[in-house]
Predicted model as a PDB file, atoms N, CA, C, CB and O in Angstrom, pLDDT in the B-factor column:
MODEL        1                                                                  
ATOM      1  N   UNK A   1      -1.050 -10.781  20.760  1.00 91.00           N  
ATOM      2  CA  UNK A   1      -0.946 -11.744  19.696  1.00 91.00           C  
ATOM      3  C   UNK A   1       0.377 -12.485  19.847  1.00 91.00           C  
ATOM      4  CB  UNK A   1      -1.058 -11.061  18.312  1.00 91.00           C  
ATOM      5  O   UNK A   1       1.236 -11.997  20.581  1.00 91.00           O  
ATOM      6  N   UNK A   2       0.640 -13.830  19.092  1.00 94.00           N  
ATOM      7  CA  UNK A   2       1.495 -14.616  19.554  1.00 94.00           C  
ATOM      8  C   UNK A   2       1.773 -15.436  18.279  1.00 94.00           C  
ATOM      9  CB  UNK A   2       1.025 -15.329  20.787  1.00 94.00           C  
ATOM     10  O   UNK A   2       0.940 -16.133  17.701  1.00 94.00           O  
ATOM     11  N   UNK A   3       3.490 -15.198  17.802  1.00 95.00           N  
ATOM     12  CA  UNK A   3       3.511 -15.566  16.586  1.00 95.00           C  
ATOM     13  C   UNK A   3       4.658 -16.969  16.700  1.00 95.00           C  
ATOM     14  CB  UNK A   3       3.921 -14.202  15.605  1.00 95.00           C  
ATOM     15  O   UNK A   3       5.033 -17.149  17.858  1.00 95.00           O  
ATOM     16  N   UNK A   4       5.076 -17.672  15.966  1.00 94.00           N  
ATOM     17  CA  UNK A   4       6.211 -18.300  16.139  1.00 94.00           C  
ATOM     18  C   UNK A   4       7.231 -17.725  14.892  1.00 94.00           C  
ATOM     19  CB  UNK A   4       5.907 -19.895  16.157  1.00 94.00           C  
ATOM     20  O   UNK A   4       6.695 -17.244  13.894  1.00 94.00           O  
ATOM     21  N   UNK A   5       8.549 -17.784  14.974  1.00 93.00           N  
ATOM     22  CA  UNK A   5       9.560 -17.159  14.149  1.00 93.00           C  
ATOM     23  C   UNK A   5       9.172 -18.006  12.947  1.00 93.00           C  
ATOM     24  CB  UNK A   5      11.189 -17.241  14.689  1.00 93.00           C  
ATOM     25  O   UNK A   5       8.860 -17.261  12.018  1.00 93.00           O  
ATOM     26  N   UNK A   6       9.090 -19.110  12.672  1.00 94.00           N  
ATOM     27  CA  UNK A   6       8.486 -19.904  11.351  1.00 94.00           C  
ATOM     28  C   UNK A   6       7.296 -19.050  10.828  1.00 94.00           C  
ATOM     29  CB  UNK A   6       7.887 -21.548  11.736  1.00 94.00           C  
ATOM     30  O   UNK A   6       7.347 -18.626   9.673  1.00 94.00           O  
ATOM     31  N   UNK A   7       6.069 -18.736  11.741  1.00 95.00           N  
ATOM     32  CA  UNK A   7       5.234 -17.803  10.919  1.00 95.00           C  
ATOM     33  C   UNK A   7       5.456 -16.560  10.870  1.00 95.00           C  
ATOM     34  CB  UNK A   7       4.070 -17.814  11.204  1.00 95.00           C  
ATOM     35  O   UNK A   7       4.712 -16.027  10.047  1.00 95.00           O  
ATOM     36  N   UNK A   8       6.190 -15.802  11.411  1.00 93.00           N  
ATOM     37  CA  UNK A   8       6.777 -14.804  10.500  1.00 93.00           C  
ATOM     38  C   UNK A   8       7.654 -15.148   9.505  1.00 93.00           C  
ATOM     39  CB  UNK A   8       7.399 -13.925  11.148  1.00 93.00           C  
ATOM     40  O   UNK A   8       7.561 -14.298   8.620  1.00 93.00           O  
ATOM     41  N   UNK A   9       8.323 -15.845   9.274  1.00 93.00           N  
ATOM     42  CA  UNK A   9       9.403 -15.633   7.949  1.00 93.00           C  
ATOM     43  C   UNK A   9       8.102 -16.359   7.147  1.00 93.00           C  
ATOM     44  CB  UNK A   9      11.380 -16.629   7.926  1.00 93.00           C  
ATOM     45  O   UNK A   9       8.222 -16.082   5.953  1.00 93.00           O  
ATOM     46  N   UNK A  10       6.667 -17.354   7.424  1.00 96.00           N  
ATOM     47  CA  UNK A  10       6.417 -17.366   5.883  1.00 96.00           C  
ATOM     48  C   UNK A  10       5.446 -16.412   5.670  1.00 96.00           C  
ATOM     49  CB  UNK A  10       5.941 -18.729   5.269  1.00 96.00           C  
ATOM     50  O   UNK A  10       5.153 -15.989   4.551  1.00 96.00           O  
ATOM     51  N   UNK A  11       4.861 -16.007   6.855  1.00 95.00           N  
ATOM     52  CA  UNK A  11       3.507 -14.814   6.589  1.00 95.00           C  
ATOM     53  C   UNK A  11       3.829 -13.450   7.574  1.00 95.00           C  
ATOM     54  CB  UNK A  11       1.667 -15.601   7.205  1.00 95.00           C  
ATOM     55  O   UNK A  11       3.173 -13.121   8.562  1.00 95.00           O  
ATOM     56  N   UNK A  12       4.554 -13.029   7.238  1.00 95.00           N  
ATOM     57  CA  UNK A  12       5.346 -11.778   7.177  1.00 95.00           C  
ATOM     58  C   UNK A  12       4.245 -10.076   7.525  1.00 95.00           C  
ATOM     59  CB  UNK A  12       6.076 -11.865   5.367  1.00 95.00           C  
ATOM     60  O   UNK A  12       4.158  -9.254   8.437  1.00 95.00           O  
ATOM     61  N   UNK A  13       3.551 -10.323   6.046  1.00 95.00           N  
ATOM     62  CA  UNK A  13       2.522  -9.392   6.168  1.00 95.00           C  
ATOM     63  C   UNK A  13       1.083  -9.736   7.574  1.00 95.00           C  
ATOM     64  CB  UNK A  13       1.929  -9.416   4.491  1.00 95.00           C  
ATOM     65  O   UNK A  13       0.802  -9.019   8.534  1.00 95.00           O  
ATOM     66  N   UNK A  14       0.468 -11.036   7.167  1.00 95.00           N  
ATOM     67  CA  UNK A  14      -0.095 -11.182   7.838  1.00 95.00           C  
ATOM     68  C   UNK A  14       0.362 -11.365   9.501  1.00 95.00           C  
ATOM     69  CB  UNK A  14      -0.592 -11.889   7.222  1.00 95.00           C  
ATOM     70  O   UNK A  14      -0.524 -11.365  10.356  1.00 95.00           O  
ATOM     71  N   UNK A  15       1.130 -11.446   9.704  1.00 95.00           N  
ATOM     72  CA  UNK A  15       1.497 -11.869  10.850  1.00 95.00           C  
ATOM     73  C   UNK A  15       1.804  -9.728  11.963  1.00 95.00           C  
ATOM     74  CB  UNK A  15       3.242 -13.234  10.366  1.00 95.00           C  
ATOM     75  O   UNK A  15       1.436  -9.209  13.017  1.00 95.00           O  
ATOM     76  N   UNK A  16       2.447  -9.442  11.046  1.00 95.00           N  
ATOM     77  CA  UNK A  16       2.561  -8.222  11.446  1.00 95.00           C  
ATOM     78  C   UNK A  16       1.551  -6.965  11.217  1.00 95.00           C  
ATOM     79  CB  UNK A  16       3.629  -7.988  10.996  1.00 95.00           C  
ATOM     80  O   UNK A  16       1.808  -5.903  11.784  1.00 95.00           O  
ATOM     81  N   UNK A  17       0.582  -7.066  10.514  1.00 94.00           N  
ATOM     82  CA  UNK A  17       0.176  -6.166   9.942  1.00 94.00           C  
ATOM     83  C   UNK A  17      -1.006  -5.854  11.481  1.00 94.00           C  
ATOM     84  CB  UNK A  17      -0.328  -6.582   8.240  1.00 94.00           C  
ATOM     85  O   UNK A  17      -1.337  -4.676  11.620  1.00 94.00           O  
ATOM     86  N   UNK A  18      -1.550  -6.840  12.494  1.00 94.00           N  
ATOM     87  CA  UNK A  18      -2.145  -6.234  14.118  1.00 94.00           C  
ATOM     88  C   UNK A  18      -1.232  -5.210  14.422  1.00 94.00           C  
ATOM     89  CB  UNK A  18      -2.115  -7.413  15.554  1.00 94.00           C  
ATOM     90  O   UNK A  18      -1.519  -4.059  14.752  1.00 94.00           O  
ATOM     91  N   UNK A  19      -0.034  -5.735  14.280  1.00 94.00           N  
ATOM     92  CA  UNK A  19       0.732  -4.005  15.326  1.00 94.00           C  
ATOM     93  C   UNK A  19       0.779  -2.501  14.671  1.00 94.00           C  
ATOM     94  CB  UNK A  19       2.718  -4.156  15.651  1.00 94.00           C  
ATOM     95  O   UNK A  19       0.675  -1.423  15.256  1.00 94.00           O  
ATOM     96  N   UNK A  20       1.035  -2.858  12.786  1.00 91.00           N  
ATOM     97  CA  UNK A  20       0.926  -1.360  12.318  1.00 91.00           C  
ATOM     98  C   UNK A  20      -0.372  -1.038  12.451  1.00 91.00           C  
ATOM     99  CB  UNK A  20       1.362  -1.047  10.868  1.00 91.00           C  
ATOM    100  O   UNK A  20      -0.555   0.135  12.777  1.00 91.00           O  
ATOM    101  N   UNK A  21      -1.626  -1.902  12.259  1.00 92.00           N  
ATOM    102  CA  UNK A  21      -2.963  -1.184  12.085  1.00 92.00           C  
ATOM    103  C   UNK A  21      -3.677  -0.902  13.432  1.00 92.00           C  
ATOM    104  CB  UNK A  21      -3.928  -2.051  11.179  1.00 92.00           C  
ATOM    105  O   UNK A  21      -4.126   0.136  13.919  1.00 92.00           O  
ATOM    106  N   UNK A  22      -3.618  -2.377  13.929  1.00 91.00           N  
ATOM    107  CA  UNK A  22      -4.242  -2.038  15.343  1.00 91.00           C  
ATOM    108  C   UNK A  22      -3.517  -1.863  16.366  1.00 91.00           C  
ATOM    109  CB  UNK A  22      -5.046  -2.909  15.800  1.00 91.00           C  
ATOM    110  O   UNK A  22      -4.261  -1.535  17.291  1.00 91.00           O  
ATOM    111  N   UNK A  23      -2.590  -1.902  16.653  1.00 90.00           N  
ATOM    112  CA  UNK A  23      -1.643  -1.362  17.660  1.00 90.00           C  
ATOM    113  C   UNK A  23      -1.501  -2.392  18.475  1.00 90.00           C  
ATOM    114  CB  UNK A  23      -2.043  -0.131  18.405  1.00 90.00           C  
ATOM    115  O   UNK A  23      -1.574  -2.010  19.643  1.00 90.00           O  
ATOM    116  N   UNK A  24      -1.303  -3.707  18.360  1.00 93.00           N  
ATOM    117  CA  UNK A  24      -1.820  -5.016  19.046  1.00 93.00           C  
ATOM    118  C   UNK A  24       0.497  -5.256  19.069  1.00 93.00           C  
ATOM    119  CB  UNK A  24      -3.445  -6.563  17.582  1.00 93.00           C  
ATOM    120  O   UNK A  24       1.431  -4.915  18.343  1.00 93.00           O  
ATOM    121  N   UNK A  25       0.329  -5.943  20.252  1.00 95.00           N  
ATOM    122  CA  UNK A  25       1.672  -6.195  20.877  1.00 95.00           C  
ATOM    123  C   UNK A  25       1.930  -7.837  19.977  1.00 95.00           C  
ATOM    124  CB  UNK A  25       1.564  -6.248  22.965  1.00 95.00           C  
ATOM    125  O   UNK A  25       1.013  -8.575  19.617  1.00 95.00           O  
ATOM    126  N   UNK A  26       2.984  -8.019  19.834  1.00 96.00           N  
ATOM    127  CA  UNK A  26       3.443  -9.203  18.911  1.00 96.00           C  
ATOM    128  C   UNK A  26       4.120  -9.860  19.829  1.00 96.00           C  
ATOM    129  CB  UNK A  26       4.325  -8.910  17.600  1.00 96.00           C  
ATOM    130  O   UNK A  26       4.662  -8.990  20.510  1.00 96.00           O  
ATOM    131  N   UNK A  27       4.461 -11.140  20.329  1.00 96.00           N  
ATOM    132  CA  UNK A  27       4.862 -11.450  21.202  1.00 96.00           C  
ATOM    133  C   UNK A  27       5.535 -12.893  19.925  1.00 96.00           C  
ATOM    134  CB  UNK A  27       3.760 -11.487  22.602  1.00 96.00           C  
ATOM    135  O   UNK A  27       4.752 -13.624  19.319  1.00 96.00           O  
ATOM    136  N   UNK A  28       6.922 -12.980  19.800  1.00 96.00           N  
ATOM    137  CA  UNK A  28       7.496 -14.028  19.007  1.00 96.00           C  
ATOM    138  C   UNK A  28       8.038 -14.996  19.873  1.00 96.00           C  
ATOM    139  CB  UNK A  28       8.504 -13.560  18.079  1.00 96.00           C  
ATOM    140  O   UNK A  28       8.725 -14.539  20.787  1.00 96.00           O  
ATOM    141  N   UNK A  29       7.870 -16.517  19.803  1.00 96.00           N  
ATOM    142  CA  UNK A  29       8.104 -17.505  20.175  1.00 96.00           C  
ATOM    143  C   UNK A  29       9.194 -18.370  19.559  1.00 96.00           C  
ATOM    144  CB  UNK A  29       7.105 -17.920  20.211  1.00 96.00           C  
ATOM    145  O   UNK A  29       9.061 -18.371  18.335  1.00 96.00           O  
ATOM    146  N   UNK A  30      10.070 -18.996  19.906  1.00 95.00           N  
ATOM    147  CA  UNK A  30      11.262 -20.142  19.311  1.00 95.00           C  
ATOM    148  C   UNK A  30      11.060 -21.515  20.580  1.00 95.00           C  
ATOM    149  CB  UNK A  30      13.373 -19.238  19.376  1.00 95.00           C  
ATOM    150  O   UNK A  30      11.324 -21.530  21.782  1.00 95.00           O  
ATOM    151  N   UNK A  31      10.565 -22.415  19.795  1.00 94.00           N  
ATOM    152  CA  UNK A  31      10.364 -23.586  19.875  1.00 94.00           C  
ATOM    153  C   UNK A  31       9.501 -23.572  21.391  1.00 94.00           C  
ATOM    154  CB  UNK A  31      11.751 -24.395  19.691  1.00 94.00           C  
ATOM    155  O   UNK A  31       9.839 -24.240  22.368  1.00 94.00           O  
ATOM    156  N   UNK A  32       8.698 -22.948  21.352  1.00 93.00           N  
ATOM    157  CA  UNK A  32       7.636 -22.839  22.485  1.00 93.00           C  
ATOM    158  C   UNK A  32       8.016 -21.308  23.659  1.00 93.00           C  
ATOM    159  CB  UNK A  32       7.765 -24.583  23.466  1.00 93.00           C  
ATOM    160  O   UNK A  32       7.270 -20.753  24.466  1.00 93.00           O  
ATOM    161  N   UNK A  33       9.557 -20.998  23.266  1.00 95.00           N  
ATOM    162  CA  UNK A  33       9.713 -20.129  24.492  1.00 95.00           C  
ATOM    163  C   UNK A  33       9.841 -18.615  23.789  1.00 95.00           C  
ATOM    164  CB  UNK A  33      11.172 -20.610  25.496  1.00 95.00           C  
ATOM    165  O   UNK A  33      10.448 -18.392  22.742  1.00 95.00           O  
ATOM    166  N   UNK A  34       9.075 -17.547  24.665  1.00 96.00           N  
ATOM    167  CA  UNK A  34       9.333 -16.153  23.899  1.00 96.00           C  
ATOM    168  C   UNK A  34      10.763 -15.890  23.991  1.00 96.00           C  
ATOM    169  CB  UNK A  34       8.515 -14.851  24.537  1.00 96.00           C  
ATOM    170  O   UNK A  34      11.608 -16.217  24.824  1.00 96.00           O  
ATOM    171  N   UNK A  35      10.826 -14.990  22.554  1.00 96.00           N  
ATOM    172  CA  UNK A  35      12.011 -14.575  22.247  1.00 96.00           C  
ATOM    173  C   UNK A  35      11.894 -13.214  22.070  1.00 96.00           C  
ATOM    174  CB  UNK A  35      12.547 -15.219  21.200  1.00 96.00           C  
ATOM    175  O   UNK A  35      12.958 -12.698  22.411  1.00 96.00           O  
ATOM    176  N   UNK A  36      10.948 -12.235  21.626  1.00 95.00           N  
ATOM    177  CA  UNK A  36      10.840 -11.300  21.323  1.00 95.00           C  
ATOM    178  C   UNK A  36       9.762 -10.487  21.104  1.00 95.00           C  
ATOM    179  CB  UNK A  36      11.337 -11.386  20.732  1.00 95.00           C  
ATOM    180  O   UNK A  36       9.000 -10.942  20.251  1.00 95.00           O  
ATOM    181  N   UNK A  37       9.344  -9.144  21.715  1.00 96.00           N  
ATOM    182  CA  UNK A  37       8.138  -8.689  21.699  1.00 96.00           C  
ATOM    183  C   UNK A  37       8.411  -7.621  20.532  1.00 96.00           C  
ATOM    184  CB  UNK A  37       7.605  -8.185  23.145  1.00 96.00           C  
ATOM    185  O   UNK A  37       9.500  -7.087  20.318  1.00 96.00           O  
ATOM    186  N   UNK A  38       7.409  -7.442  19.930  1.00 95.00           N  
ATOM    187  CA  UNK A  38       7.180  -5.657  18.623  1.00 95.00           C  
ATOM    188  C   UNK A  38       6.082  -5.535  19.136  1.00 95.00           C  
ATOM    189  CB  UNK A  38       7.017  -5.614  16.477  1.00 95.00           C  
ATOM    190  O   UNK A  38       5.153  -6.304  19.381  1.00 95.00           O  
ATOM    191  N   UNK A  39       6.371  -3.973  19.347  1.00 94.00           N  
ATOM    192  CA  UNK A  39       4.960  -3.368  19.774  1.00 94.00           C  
ATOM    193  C   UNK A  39       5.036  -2.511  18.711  1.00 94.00           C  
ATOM    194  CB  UNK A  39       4.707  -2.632  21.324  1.00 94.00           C  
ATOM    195  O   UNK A  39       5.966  -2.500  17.905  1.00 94.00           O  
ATOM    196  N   UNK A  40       4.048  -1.770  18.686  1.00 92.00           N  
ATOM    197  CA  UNK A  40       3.970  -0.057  18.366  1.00 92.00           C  
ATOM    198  C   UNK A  40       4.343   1.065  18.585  1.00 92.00           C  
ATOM    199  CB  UNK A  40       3.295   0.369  18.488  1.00 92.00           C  
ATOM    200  O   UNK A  40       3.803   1.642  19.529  1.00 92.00           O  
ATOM    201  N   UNK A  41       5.238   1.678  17.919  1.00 89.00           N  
ATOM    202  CA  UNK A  41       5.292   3.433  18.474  1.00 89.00           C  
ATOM    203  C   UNK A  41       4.150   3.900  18.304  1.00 89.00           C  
ATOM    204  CB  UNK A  41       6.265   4.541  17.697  1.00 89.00           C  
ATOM    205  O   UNK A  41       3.221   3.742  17.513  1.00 89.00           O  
ATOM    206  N   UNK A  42       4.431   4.647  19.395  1.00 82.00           N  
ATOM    207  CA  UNK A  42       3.576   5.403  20.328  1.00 82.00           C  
ATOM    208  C   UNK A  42       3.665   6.521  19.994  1.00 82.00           C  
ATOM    209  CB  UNK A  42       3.797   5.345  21.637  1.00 82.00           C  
ATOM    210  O   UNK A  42       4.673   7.156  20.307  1.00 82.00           O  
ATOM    211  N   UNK A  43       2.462   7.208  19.126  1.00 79.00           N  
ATOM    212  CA  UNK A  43       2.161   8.603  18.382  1.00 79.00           C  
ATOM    213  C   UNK A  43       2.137   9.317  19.479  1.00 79.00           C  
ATOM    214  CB  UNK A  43       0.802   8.806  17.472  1.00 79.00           C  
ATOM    215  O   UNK A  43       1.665   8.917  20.543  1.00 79.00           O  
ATOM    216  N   UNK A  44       2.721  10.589  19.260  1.00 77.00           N  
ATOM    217  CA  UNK A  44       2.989  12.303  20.239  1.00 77.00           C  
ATOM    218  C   UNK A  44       1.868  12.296  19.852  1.00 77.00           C  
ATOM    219  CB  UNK A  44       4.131  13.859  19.886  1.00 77.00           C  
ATOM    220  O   UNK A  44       1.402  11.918  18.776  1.00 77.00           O  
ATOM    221  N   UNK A  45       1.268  12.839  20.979  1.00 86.00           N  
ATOM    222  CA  UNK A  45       0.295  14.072  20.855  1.00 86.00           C  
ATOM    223  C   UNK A  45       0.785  15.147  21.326  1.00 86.00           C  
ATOM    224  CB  UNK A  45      -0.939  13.959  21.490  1.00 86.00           C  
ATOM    225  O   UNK A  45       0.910  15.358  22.533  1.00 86.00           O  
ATOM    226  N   UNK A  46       1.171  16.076  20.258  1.00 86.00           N  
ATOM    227  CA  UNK A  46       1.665  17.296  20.365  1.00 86.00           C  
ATOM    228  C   UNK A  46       1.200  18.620  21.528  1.00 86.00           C  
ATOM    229  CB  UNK A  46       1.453  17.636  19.086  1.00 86.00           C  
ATOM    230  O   UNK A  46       1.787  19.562  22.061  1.00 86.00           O  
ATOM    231  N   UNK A  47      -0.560  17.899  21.542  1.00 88.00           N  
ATOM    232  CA  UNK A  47      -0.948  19.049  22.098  1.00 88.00           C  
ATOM    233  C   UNK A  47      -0.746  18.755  23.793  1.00 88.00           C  
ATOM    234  CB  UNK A  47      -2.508  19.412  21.567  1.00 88.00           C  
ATOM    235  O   UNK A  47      -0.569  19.592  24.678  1.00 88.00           O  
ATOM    236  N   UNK A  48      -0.817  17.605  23.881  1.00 87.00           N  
ATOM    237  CA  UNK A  48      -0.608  17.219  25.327  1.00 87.00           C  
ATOM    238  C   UNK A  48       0.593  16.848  25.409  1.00 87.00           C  
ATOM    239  CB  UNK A  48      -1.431  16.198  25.879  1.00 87.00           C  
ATOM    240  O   UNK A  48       0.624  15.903  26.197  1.00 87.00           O  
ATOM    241  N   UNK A  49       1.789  17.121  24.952  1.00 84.00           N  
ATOM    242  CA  UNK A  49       3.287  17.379  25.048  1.00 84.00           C  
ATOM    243  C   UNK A  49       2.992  18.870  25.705  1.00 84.00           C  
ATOM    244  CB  UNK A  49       4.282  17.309  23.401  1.00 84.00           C  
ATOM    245  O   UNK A  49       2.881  19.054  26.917  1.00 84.00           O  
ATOM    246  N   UNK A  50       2.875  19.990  24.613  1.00 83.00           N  
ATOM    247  CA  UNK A  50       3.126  21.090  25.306  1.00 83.00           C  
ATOM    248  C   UNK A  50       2.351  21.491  26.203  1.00 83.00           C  
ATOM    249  CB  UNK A  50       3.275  21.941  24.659  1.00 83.00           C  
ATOM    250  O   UNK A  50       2.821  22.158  27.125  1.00 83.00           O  
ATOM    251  N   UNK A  51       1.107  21.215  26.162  1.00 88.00           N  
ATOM    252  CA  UNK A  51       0.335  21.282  27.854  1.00 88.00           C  
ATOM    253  C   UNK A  51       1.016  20.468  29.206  1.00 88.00           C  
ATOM    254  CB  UNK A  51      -1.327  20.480  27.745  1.00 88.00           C  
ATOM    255  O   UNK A  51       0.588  20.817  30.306  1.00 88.00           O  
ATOM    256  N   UNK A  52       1.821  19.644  29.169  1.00 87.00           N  
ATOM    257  CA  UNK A  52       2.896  19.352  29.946  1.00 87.00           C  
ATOM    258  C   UNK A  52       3.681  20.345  30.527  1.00 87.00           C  
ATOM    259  CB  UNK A  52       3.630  18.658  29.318  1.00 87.00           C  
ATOM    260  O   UNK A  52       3.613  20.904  31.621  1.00 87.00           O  
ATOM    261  N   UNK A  53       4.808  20.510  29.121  1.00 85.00           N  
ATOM    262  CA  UNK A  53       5.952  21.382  28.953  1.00 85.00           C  
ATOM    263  C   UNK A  53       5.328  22.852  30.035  1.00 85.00           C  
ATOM    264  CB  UNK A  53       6.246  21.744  26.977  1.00 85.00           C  
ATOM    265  O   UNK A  53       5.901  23.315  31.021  1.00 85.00           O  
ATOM    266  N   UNK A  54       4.005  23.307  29.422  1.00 86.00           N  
ATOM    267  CA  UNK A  54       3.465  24.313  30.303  1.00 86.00           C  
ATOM    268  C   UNK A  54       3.352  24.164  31.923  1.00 86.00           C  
ATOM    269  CB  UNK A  54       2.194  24.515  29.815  1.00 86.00           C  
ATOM    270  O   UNK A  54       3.372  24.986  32.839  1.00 86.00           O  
ATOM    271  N   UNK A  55       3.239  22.930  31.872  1.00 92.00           N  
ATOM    272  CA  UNK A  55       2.539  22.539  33.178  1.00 92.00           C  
ATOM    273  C   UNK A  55       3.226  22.897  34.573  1.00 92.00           C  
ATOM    274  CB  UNK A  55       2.360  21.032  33.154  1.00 92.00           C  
ATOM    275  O   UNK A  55       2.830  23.339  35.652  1.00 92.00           O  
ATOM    276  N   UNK A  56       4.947  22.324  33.810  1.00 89.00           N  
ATOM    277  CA  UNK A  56       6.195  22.546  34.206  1.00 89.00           C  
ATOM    278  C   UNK A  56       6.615  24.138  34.584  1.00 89.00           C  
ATOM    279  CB  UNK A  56       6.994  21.989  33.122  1.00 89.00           C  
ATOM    280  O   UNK A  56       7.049  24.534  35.666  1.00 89.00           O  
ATOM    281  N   UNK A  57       6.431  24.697  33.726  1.00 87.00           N  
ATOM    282  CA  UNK A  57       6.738  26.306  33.998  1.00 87.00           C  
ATOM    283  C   UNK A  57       8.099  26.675  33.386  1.00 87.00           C  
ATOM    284  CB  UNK A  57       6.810  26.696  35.694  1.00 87.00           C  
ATOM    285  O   UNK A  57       8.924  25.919  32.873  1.00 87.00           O  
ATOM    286  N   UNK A  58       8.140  27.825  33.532  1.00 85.00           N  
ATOM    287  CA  UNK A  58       9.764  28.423  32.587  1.00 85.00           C  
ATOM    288  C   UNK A  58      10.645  27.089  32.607  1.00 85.00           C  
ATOM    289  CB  UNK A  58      10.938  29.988  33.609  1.00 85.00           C  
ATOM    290  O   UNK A  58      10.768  26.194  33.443  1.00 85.00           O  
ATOM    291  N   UNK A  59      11.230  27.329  31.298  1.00 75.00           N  
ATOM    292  CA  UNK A  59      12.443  26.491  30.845  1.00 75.00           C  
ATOM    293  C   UNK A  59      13.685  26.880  30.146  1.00 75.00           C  
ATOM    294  CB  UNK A  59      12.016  25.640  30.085  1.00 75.00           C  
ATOM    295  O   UNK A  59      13.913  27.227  28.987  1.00 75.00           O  
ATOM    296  N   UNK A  60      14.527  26.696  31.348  1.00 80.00           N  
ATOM    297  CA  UNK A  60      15.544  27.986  30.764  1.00 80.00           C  
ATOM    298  C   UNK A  60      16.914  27.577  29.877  1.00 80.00           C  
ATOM    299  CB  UNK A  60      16.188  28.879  32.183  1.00 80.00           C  
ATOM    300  O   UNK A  60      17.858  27.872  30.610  1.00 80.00           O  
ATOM    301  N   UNK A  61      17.227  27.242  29.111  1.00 79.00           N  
ATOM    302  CA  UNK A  61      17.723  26.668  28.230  1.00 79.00           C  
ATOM    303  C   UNK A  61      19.421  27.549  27.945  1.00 79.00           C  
ATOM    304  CB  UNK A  61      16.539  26.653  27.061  1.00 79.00           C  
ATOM    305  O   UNK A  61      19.614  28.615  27.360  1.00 79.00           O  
ATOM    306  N   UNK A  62      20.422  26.632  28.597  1.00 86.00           N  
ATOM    307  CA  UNK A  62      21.620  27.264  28.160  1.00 86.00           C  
ATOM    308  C   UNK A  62      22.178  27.419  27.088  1.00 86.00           C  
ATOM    309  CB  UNK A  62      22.354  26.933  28.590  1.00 86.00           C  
ATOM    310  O   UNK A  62      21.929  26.841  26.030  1.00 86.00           O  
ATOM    311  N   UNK A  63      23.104  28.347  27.339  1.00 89.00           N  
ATOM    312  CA  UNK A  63      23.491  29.670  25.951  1.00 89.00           C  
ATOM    313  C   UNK A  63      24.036  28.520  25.146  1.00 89.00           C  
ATOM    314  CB  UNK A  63      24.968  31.302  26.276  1.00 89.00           C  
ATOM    315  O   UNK A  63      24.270  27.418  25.643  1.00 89.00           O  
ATOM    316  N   UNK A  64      24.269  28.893  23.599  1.00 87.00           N  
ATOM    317  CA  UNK A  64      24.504  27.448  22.681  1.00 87.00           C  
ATOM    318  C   UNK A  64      26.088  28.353  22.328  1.00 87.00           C  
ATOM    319  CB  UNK A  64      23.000  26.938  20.893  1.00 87.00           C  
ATOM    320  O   UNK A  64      26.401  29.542  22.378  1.00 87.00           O  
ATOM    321  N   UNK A  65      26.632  27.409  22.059  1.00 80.00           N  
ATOM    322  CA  UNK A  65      28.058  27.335  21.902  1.00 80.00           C  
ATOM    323  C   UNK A  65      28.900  27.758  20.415  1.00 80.00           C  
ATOM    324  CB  UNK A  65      28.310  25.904  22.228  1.00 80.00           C  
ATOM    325  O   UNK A  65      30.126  27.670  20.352  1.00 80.00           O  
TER     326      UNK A  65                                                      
ENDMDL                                                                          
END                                                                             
């Protein structure tokens, strides 16, 4: 999606509301040239974090101070 900085400051909600719901990349424009992308964070999946972490094998973690 492709906004210009004028339509965000007047439609704010509408203009942003693709990246919180649908996860859609925002790509902001000033006077024809991009200036700035908002994407989405990117939800953990916890379970395929630690099926990783496993994947890896022992993790040996130095003594805390």
């Amino acid at each position: 999606m492709q906004a210009t900085l004028a339509e965000l400051h007047r439609e704010t909600d509408r203009v942003i509301r693709p990246v919180i719901h649908d996860g859609q990349k925002l790509i902001l424009t000033d006077q024809g040239e991009a200036c700035a992308e908002i994407i989405p964070i990117a939800k953990m999946d916890r379970k395929a974090a630690l099926a990783a972490l496993r994947a890896i094998g022992p993790v040996v973690l130095p003594a805390r101070k």
